[in-house]
N, C-alpha and C positions, 0 to 999 in steps of 0.2 A: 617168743623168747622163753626158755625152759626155767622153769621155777627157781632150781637150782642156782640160777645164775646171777639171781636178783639180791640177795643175802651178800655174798662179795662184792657186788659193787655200789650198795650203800652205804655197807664196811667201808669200801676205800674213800668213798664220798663225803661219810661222817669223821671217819680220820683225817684225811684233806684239811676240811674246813675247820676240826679241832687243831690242827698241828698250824694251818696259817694265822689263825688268832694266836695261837703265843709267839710266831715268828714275830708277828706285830707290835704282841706285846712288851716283848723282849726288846727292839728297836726300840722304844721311848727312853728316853734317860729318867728318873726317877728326880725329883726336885728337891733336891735337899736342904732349901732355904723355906718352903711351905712348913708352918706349925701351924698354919688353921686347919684343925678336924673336925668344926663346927661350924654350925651356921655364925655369920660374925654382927658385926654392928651393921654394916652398910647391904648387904643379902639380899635385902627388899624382904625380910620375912615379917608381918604383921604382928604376929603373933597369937591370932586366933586358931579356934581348936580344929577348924575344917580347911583352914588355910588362907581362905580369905579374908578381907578387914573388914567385913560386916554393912559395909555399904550397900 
């Protein structure tokens, strides 16, 4: 395959793959009823500094 040829078609490859992740992303509806943007009460987060409960 000539050198040349390898540069446009990673281009289309990497374009592709970036253009169907926003297709994708675009399809989801956005939840307009979620106000949690944190971790919440029920999470399961412990709240130790490496993540686990020290057990």
């Amino acid at each position: 395959m000539p050198d040349w040829l390898l540069a446009p078609i990673c281009l289309v490859a990497l374009l592709g793959v970036i253009g169907y992740a926003f297709y994708q992303g675009m399809r989801v509806p956005p939840d307009r009823n979620n106000t949690n943007f944190g971790p919440g009460q029920n999470d399961g987060w412990s709240g130790g500094s490496d993540g686990h409960s020290g057990s």
